[in-house]
ChimeraX commands (.cxc) that place a marker at each C-alpha (Angstrom):
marker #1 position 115.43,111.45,107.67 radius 0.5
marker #1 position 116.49,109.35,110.28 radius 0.5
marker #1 position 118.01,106.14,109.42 radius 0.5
marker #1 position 120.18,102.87,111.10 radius 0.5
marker #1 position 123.42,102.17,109.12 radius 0.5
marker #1 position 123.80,99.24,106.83 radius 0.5
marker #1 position 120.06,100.17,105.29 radius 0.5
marker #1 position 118.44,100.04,108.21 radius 0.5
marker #1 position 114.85,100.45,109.04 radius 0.5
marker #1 position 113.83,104.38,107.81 radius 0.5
marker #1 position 111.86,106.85,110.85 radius 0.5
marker #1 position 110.71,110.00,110.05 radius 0.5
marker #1 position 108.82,112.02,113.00 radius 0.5
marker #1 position 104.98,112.62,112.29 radius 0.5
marker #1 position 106.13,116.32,112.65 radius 0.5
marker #1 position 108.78,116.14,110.06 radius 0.5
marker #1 position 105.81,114.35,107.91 radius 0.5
marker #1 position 103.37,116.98,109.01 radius 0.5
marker #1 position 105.38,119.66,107.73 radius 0.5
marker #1 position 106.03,118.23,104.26 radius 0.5
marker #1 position 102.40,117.64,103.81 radius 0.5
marker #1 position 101.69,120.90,104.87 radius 0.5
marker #1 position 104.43,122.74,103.09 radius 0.5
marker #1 position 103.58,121.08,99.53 radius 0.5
marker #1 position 100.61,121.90,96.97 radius 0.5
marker #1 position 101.29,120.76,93.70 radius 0.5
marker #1 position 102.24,116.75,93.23 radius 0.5
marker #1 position 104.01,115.06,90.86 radius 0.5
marker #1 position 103.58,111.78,90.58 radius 0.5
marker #1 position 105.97,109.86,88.35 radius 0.5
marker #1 position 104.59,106.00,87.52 radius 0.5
marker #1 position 101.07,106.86,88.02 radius 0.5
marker #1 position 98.73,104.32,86.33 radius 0.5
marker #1 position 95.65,105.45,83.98 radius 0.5
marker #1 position 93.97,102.03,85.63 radius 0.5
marker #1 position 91.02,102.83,88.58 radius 0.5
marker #1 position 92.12,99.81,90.07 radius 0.5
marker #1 position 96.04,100.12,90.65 radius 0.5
marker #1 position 97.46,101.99,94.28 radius 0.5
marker #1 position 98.74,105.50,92.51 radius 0.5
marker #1 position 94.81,106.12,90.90 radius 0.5
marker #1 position 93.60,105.60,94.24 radius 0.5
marker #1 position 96.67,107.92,96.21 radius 0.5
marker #1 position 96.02,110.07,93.37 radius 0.5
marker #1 position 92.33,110.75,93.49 radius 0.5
marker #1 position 92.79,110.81,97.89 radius 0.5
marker #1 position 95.51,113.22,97.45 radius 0.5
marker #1 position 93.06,115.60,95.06 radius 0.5
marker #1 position 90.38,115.36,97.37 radius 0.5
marker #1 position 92.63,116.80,100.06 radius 0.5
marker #1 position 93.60,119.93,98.47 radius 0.5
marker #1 position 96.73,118.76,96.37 radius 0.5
marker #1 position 97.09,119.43,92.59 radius 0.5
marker #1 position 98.67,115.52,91.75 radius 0.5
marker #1 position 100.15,115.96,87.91 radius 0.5
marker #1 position 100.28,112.64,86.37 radius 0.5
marker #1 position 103.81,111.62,84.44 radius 0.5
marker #1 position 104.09,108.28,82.75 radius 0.5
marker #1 position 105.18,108.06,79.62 radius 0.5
marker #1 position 103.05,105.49,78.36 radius 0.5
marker #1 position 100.21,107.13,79.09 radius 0.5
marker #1 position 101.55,110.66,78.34 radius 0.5
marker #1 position 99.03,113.11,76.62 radius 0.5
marker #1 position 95.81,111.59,78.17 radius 0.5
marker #1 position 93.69,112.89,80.87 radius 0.5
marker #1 position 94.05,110.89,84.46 radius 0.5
marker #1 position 91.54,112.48,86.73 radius 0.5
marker #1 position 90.91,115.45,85.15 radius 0.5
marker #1 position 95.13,116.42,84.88 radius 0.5
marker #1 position 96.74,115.75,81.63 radius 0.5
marker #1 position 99.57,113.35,81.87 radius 0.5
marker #1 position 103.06,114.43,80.73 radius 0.5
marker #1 position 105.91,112.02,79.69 radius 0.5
marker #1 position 108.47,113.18,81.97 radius 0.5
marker #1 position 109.36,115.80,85.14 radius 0.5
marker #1 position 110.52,118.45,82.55 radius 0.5
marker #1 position 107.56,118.67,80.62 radius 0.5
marker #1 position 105.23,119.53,83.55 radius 0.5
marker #1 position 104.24,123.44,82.77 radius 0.5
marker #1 position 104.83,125.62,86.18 radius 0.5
marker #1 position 106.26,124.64,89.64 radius 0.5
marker #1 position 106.02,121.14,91.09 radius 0.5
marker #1 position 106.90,121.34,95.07 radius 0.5
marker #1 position 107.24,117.22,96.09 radius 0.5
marker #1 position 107.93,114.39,93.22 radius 0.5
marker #1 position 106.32,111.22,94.44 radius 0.5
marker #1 position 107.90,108.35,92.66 radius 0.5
marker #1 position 105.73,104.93,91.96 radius 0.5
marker #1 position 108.43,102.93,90.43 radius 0.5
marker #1 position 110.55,100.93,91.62 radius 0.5
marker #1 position 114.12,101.10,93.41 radius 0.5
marker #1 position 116.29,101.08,90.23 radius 0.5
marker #1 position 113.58,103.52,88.20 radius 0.5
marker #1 position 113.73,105.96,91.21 radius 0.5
marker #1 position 117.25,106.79,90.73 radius 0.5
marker #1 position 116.85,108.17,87.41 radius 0.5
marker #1 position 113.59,109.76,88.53 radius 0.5
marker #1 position 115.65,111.54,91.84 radius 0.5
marker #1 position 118.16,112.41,89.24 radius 0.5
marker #1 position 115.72,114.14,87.32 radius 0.5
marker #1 position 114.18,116.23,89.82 radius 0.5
marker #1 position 117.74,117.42,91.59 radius 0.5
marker #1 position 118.46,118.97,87.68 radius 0.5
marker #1 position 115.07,120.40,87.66 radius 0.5
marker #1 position 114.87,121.35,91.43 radius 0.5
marker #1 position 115.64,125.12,90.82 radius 0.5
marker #1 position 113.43,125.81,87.54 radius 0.5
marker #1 position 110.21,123.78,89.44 radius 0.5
marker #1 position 110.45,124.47,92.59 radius 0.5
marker #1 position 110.63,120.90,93.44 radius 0.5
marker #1 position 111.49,120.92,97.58 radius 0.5
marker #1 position 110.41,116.88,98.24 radius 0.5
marker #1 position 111.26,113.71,96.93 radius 0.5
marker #1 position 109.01,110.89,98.22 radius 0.5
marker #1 position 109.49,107.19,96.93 radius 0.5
marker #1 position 106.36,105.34,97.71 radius 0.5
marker #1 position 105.70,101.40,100.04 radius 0.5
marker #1 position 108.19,99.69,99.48 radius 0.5
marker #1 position 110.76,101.82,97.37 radius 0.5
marker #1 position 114.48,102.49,98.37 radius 0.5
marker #1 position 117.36,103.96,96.96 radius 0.5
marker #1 position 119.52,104.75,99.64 radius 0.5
marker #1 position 122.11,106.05,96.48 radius 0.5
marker #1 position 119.62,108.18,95.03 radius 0.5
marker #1 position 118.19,109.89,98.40 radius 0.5
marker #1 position 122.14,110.55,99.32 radius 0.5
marker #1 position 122.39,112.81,95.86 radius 0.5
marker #1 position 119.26,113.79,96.49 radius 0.5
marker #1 position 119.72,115.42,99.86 radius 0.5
marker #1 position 123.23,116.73,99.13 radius 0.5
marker #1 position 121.47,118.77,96.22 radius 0.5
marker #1 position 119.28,120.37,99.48 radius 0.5
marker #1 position 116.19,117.98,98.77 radius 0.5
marker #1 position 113.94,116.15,101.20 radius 0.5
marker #1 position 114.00,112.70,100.69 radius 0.5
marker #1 position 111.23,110.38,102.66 radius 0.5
marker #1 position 111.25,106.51,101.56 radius 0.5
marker #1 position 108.80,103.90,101.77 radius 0.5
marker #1 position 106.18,105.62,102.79 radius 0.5
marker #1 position 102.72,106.48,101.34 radius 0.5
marker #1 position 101.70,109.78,101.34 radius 0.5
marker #1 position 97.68,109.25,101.22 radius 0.5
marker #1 position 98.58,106.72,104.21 radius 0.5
marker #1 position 100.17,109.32,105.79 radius 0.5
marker #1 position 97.85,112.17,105.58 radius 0.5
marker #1 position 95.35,109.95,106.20 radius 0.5
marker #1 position 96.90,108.71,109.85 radius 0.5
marker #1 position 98.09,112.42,110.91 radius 0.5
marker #1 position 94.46,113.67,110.12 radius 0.5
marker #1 position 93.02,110.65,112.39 radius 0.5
marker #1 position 91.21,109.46,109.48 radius 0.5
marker #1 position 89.86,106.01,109.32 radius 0.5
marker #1 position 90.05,105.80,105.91 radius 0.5
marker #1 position 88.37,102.81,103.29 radius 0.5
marker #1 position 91.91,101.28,102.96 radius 0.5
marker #1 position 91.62,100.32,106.50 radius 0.5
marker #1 position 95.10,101.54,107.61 radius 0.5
marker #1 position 95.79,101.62,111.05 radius 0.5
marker #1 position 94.47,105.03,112.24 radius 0.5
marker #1 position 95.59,103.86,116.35 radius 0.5
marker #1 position 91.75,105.45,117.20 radius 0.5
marker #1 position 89.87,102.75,117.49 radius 0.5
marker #1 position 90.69,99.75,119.45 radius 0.5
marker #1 position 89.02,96.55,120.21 radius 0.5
marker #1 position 90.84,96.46,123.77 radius 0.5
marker #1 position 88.65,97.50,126.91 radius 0.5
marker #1 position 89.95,100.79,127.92 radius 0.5
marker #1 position 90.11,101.24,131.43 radius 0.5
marker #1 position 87.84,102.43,133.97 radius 0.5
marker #1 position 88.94,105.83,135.02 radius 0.5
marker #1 position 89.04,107.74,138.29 radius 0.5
marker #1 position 88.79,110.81,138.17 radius 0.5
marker link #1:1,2 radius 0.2
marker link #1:2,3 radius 0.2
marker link #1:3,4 radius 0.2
marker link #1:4,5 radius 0.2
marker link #1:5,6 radius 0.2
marker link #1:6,7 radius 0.2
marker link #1:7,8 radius 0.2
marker link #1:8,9 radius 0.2
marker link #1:9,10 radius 0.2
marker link #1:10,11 radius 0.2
marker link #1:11,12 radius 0.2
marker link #1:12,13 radius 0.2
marker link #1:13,14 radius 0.2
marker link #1:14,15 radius 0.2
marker link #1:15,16 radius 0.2
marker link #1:16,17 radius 0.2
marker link #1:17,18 radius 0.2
marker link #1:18,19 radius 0.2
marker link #1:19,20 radius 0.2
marker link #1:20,21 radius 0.2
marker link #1:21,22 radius 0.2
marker link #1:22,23 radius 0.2
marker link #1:23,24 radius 0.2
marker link #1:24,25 radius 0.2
marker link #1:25,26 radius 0.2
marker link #1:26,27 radius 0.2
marker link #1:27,28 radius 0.2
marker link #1:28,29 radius 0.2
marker link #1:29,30 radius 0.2
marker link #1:30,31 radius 0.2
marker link #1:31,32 radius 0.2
marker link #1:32,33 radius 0.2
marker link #1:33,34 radius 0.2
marker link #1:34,35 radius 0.2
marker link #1:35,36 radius 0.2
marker link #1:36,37 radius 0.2
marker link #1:37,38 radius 0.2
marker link #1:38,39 radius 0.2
marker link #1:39,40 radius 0.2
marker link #1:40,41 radius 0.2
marker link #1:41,42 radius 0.2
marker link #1:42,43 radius 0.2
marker link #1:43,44 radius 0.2
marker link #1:44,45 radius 0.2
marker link #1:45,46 radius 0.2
marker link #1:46,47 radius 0.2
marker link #1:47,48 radius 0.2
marker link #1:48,49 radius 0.2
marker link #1:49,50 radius 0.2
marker link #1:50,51 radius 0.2
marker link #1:51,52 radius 0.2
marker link #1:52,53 radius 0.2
marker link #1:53,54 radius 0.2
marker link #1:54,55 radius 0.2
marker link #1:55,56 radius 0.2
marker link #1:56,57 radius 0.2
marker link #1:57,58 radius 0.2
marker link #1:58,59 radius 0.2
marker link #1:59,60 radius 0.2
marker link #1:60,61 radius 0.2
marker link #1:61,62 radius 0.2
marker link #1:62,63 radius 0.2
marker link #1:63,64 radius 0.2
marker link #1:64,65 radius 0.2
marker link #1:65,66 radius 0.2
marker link #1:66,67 radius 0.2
marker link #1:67,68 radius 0.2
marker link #1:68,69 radius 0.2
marker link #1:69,70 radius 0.2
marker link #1:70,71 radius 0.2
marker link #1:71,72 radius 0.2
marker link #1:72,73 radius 0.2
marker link #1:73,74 radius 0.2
marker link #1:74,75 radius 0.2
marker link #1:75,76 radius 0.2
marker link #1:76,77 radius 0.2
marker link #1:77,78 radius 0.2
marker link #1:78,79 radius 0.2
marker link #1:79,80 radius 0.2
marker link #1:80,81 radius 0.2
marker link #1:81,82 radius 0.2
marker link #1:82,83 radius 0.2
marker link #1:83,84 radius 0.2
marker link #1:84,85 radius 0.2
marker link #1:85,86 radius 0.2
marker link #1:86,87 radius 0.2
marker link #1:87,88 radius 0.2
marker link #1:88,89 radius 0.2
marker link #1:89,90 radius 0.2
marker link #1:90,91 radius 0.2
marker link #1:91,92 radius 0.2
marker link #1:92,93 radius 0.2
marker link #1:93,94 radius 0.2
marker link #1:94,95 radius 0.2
marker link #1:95,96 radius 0.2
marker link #1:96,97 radius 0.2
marker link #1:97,98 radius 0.2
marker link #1:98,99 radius 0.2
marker link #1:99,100 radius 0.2
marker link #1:100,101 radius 0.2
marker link #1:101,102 radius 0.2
marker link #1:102,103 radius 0.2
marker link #1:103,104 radius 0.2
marker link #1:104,105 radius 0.2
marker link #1:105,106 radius 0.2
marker link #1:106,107 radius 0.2
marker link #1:107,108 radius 0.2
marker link #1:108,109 radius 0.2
marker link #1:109,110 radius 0.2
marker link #1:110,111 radius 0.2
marker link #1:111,112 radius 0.2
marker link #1:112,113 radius 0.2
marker link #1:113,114 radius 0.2
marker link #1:114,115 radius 0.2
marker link #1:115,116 radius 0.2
marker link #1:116,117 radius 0.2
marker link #1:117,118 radius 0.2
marker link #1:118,119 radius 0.2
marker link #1:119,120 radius 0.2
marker link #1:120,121 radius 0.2
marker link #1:121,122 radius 0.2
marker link #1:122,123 radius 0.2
marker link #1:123,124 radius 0.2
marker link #1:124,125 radius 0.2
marker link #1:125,126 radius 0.2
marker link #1:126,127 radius 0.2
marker link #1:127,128 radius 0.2
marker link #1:128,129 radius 0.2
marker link #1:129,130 radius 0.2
marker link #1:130,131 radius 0.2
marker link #1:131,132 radius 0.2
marker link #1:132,133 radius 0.2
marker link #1:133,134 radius 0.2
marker link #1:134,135 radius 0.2
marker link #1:135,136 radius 0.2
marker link #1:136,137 radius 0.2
marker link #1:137,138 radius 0.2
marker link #1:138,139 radius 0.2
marker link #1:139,140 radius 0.2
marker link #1:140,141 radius 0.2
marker link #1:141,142 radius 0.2
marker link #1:142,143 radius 0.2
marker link #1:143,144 radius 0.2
marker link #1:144,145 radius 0.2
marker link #1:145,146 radius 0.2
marker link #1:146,147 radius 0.2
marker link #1:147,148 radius 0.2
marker link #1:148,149 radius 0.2
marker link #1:149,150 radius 0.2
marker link #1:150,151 radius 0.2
marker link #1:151,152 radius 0.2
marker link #1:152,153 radius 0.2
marker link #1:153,154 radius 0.2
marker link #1:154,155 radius 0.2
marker link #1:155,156 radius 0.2
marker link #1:156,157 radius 0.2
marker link #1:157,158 radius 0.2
marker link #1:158,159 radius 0.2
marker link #1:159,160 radius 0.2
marker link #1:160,161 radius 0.2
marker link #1:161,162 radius 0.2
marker link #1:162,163 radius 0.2
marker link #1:163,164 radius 0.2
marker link #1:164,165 radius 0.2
marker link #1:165,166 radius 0.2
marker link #1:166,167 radius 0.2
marker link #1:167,168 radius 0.2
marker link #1:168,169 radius 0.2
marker link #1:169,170 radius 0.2
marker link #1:170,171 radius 0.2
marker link #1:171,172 radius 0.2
view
């Protein structure tokens, strides 16, 4: 992670992104919504089609089935390993979420910690990466994958393929 002081804005290199994607299989995500129409059911069903086995945790809706995965209450009652936890809650939630998956990092497996658009905790990512995590912050995961695969995507995300600027005429 790459970061300005103060809180600054947050890079990560399409590599380093690249790699997580790569590296990771199985998907918690912690705040996911039961709801067709909220952001995690859509990142959730993307992230299926491409592969990833995307465990469901929310306590509220703990015990029923969100796209075919039965959703658990909390990190520690996910059966088998989890390699990246992608939290949907917000700032002060994450904290207790990161907090969660540094004590269960060694019994899950858990390598990645990735707080979704527009969440933050530069507090929680610090204990988080001293513990020998990866932390990645606002960012998107389905937006990612979807922009290092040059995929255009229905959630019309800048993919930088098409243009409506004139290229220009080339000699060859």
């Amino acid at each position: 992670m790459s970061e300005t002081p103060n809180g600054g804005e947050l890079a990560y290199s399409d590599s380093q992104l690249r790699a997580i994607l790569r590296s990771v299989r199985t998907i918690a995500m912690v705040g996911i919504s039961p709801r067709w129409n909220r952001p995690s059911f859509f990142a959730m069903k993307y992230l299926q089609t491409k592969g990833y086995r995307v465990v469901p945790v929310n306590p509220g809706a703990a015990g029923q089935a969100i796209l075919g995965e039965t959703c658990y209450a909390a990190l520690r009652e996910v059966p088998g390993g989890i390699d990246m936890v992608d939290v949907f809650r917000d700032a002060e939630a994450a904290g207790a979420v990161v907090d969660e998956a540094i004590a269960l990092r060694h019994d899950k497996g858990i390598q990645v910690v990735w707080m979704q658009l527009g969440i933050r905790n530069d507090a929680a990512a610090a204990r988080a990466t001293a513990a020998g995590l990866t932390v990645i912050m606002d960012r998107c995961p389905k937006i990612e994958y979807g922009r290092l695969h040059a995929e255009l995507s229905w959630g019309g995300f800048n993919s930088r393929i098409i243009s409506s600027r004139r290229r220009r005429a080339q000699i060859l």
